[in-house]
Residue, then its C-alpha position, 0 to 999 in steps of 0.5 A: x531125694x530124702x526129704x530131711x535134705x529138702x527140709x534143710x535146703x528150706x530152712x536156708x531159703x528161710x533164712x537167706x537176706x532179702x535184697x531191698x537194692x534189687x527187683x525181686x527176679x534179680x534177688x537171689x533169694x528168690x532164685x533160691x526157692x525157685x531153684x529148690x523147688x525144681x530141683x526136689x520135684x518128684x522124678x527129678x533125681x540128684x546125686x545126694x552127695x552133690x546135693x550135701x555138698x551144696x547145701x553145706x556150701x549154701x550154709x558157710x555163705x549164710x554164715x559168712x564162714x569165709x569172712x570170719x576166718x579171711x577179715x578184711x578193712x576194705x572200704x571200698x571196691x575193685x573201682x573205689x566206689x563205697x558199699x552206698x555208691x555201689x548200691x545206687x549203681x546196681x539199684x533197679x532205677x540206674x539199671x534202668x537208665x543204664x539201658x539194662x532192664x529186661x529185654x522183651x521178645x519180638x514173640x512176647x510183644x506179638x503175644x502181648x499185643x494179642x492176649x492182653x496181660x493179666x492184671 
């Protein structure tokens, strides 16, 4: 894969909003890099096309492309919650009490229980 089109998809990784409402694991940009960095490794091969394609969708969400040309007045969500409610209600606390934290493996807790982790 050309290395001008790893640069680019860097270059937006950069400049993609961290998310202070979600763990990182849950925050996309995060997901971002992670997922730049499996797709570029060396033998894994992509269609240049398809990997263009991406990076410019990437490019008009980052510039919020669609918003600008569709504006909207809304002030709340599909459930008349406002943006600050929403945000209390998908934050990592509340995700908690929901019952929605991460669930561990039966093998991760056996493991766990043998190899302590690493602090």
């Amino acid at each position: 894969m050309s290395k001008h089109l790893y640069k680019q998809y860097v270059r937006i990784a950069g400049k993609w909003p961290k998310d202070a409402f979600r763990a990182p694991e849950r925050d996309f940009s995060n997901f971002l890099v992670k997922e730049i960095e499996r797709q570029f490794q060396p033998g894994v091969v992509a269609s240049q096309a398809i990997c263009e394609k991406r990076l410019q969708a990437l490019e008009q969400l980052l510039n919020n492309e669609v918003l600008k040309k569709h504006p909207n007045s809304y002030s709340s969500g599909v459930f008349g919650m406002r943006l600050a409610d929403l945000q209390a209600a998908s934050s990592e606390e509340s995700r908690k009490q929901m019952g929605l934290q991460p669930k561990v493996s039966i093998f991760k807790r056996l493991y766990r229980s043998v190899v302590p982790e690493k602090k």
